[in-house]
ChimeraX commands (.cxc) that place a marker at each C-alpha (Angstrom):
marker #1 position 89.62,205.42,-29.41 radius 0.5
marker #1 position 88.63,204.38,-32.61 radius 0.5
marker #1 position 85.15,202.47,-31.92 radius 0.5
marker #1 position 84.94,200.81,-35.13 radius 0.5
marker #1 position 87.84,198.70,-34.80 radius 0.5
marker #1 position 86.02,196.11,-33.17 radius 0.5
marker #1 position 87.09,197.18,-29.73 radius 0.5
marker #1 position 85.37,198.25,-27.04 radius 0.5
marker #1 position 86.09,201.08,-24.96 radius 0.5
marker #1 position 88.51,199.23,-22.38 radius 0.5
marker #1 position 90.48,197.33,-25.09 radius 0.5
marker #1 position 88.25,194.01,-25.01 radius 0.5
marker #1 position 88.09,192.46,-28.16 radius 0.5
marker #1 position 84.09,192.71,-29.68 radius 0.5
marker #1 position 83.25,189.50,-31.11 radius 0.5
marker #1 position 82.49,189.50,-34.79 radius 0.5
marker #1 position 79.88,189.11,-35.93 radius 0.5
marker #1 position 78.24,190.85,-33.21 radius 0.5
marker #1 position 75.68,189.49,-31.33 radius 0.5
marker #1 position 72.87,191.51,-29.44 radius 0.5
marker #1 position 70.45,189.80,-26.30 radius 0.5
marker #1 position 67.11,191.25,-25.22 radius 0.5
marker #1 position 64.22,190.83,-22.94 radius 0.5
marker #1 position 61.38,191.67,-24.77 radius 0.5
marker #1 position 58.00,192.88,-23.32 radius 0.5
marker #1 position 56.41,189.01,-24.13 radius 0.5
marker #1 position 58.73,187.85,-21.39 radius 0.5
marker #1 position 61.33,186.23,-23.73 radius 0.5
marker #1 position 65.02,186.93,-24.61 radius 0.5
marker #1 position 65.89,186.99,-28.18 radius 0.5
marker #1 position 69.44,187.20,-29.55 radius 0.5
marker #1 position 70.31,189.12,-32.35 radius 0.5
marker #1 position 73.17,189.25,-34.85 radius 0.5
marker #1 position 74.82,191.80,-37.17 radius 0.5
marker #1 position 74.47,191.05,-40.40 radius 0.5
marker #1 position 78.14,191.85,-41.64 radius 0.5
marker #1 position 77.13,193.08,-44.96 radius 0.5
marker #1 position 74.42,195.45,-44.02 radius 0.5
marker #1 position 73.25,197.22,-40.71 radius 0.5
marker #1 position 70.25,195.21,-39.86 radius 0.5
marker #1 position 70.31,192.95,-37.03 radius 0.5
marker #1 position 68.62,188.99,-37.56 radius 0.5
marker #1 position 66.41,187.34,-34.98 radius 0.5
marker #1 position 68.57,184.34,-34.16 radius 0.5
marker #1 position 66.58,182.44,-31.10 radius 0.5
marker #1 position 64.67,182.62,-28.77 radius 0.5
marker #1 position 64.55,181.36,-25.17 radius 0.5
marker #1 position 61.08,181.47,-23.65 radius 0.5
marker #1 position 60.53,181.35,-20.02 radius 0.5
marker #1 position 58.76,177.85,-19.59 radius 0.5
marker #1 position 61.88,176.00,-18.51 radius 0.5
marker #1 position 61.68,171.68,-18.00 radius 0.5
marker #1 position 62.68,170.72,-14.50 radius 0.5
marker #1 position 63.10,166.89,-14.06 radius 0.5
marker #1 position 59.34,166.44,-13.34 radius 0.5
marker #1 position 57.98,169.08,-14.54 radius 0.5
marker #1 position 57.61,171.95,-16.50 radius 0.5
marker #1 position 57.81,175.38,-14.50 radius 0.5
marker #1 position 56.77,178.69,-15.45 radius 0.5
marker #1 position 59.76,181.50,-15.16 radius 0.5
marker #1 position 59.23,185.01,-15.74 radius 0.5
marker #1 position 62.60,186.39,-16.55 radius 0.5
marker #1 position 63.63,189.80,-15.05 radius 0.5
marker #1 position 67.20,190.47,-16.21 radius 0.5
marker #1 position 69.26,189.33,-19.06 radius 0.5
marker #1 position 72.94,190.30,-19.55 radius 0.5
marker #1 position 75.76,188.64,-22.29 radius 0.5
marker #1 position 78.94,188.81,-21.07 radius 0.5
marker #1 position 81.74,187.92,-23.47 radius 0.5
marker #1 position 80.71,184.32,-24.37 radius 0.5
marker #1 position 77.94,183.45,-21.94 radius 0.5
marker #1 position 74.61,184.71,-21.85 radius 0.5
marker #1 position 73.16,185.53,-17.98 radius 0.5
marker #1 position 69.80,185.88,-17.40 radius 0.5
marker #1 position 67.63,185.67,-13.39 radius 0.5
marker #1 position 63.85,184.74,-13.75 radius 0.5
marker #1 position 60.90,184.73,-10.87 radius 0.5
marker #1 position 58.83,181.65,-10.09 radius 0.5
marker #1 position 55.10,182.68,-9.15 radius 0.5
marker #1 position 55.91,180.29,-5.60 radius 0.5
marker #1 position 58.86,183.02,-4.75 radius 0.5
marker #1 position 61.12,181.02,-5.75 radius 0.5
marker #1 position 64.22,182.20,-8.78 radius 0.5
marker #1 position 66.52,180.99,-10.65 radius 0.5
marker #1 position 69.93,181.82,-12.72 radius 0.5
marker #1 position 70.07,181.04,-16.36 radius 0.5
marker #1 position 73.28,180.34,-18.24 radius 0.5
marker #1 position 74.01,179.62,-21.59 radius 0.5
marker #1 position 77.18,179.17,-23.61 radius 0.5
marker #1 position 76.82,181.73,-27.16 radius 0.5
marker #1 position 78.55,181.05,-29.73 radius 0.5
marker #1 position 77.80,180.84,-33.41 radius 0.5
marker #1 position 75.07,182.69,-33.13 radius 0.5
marker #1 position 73.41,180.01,-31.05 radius 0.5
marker #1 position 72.90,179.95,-27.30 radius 0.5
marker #1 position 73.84,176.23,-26.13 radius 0.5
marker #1 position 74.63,174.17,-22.84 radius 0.5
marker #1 position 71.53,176.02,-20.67 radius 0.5
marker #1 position 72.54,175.32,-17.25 radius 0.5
marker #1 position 70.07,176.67,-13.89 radius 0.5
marker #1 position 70.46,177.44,-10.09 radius 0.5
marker #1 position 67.49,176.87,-8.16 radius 0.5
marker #1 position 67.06,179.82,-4.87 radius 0.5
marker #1 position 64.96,179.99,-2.45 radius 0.5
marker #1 position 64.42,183.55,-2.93 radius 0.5
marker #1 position 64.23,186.01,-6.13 radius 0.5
marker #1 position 67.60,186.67,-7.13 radius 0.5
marker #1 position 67.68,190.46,-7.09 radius 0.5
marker #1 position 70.67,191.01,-9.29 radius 0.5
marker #1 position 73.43,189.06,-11.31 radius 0.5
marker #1 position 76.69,189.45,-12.06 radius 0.5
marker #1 position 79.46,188.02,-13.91 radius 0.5
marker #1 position 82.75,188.11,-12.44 radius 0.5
marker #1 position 86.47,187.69,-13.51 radius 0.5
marker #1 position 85.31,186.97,-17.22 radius 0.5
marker #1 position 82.70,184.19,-16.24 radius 0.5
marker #1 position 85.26,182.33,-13.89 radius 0.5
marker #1 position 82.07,182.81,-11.49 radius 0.5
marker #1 position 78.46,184.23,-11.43 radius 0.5
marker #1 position 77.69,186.79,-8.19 radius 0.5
marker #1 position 73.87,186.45,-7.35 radius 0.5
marker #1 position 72.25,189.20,-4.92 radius 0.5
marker #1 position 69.56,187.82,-2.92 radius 0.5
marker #1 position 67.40,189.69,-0.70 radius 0.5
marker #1 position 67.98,189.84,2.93 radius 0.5
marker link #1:1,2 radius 0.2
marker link #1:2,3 radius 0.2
marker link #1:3,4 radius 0.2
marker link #1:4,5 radius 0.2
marker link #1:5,6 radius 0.2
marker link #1:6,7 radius 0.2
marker link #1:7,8 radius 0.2
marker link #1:8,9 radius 0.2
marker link #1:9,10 radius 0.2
marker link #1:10,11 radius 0.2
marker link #1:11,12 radius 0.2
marker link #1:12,13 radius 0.2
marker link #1:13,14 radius 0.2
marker link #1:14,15 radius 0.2
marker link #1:15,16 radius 0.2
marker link #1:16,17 radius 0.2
marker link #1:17,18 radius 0.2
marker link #1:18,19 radius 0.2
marker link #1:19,20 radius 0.2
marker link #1:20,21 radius 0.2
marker link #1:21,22 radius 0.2
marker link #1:22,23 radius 0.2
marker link #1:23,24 radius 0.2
marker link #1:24,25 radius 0.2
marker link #1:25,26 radius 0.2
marker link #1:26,27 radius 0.2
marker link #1:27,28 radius 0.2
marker link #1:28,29 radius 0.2
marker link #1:29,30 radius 0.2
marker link #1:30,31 radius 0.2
marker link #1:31,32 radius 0.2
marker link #1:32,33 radius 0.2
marker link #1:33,34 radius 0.2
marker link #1:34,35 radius 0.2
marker link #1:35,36 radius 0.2
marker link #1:36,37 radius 0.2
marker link #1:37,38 radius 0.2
marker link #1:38,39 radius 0.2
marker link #1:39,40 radius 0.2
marker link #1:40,41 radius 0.2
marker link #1:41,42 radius 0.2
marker link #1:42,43 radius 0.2
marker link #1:43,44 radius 0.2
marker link #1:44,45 radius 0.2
marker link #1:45,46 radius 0.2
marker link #1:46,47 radius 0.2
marker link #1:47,48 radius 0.2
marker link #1:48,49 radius 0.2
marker link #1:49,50 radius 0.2
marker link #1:50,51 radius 0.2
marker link #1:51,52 radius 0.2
marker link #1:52,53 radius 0.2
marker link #1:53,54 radius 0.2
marker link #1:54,55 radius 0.2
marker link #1:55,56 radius 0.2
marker link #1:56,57 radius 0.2
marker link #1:57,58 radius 0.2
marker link #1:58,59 radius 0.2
marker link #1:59,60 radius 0.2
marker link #1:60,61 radius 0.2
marker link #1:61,62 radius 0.2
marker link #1:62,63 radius 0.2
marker link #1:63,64 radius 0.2
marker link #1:64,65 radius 0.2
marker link #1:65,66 radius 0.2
marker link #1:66,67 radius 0.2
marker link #1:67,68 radius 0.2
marker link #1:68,69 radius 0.2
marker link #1:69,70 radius 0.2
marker link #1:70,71 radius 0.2
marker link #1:71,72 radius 0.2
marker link #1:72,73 radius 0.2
marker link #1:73,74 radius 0.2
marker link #1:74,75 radius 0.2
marker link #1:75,76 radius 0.2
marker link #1:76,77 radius 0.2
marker link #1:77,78 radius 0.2
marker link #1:78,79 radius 0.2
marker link #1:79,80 radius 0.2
marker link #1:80,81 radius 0.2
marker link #1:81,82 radius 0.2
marker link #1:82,83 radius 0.2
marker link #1:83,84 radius 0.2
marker link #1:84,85 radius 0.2
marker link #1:85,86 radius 0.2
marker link #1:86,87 radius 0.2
marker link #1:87,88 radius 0.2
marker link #1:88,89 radius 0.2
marker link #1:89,90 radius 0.2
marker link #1:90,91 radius 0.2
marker link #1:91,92 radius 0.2
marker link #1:92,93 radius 0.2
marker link #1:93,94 radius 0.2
marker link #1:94,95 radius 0.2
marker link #1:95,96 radius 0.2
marker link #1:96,97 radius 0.2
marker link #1:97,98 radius 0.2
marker link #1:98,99 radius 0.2
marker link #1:99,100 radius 0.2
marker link #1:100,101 radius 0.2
marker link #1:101,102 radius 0.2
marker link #1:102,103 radius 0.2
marker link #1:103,104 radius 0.2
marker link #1:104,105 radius 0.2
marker link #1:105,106 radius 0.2
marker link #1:106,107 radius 0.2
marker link #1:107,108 radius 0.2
marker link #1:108,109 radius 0.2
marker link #1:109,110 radius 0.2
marker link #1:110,111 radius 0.2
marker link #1:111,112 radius 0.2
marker link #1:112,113 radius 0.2
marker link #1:113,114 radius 0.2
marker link #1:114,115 radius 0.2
marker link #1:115,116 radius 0.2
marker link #1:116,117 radius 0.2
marker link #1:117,118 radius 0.2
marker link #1:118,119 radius 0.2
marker link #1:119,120 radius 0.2
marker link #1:120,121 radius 0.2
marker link #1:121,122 radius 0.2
marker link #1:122,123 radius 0.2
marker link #1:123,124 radius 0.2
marker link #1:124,125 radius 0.2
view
């Protein structure tokens, strides 16, 4: 297949511009996006792990990160043993609408299923 029509290899349409999510070594996920004039990729945001609760601030070390069409996915450790799932809406370059599930265990993995109709969490046993 031609990979530079803006396809993927299973037929999905690629979003343009396209738009790139890390987890860098500082703990924090950073999007990127492809500057469609050049080849260089442009910091957009950044989402750093010290998430508000509603009374107070807790710190969340994030441990996986994934975009998936539209949303961006990420799971993050509290230092009590506790984790949580991260979701965010992308689009326009910005990541909007962050929404978080509370566990009472570290979510080991994260998934997202049927095109974000829901979110598969592995817990451990």
């Amino acid at each position: 297949r031609d990979m530079g029509s803006g396809r993927s290899s299973i037929g999905v349409l690629v979003p343009e511009p396209a738009v790139l999510a890390t987890l860098e070594v500082d703990g924090n996920i950073r999007l990127y996006q492809k500057e469609a004039t050049s080849s260089e990729w442009v910091a957009l945001t950044v989402m750093m792990p010290l998430i508000p609760t509603e009374v107070l601030r807790t710190e969340h070390t994030f441990v996986e990160v994934k975009l998936e069409g539209s949303l961006l996915v990420a799971a993050s450790h509290e230092a009590n043993n506790y984790g949580a799932v991260h979701v965010w809406d992308i689009a326009a370059g910005r990541a909007d609408g962050h929404r978080m599930r509370h566990f009472s265990a570290t979510p080991d993995t994260v998934e997202v299923r049927h095109g974000g109709a829901f979110i598969e969490v592995c817990l451990p046993p």
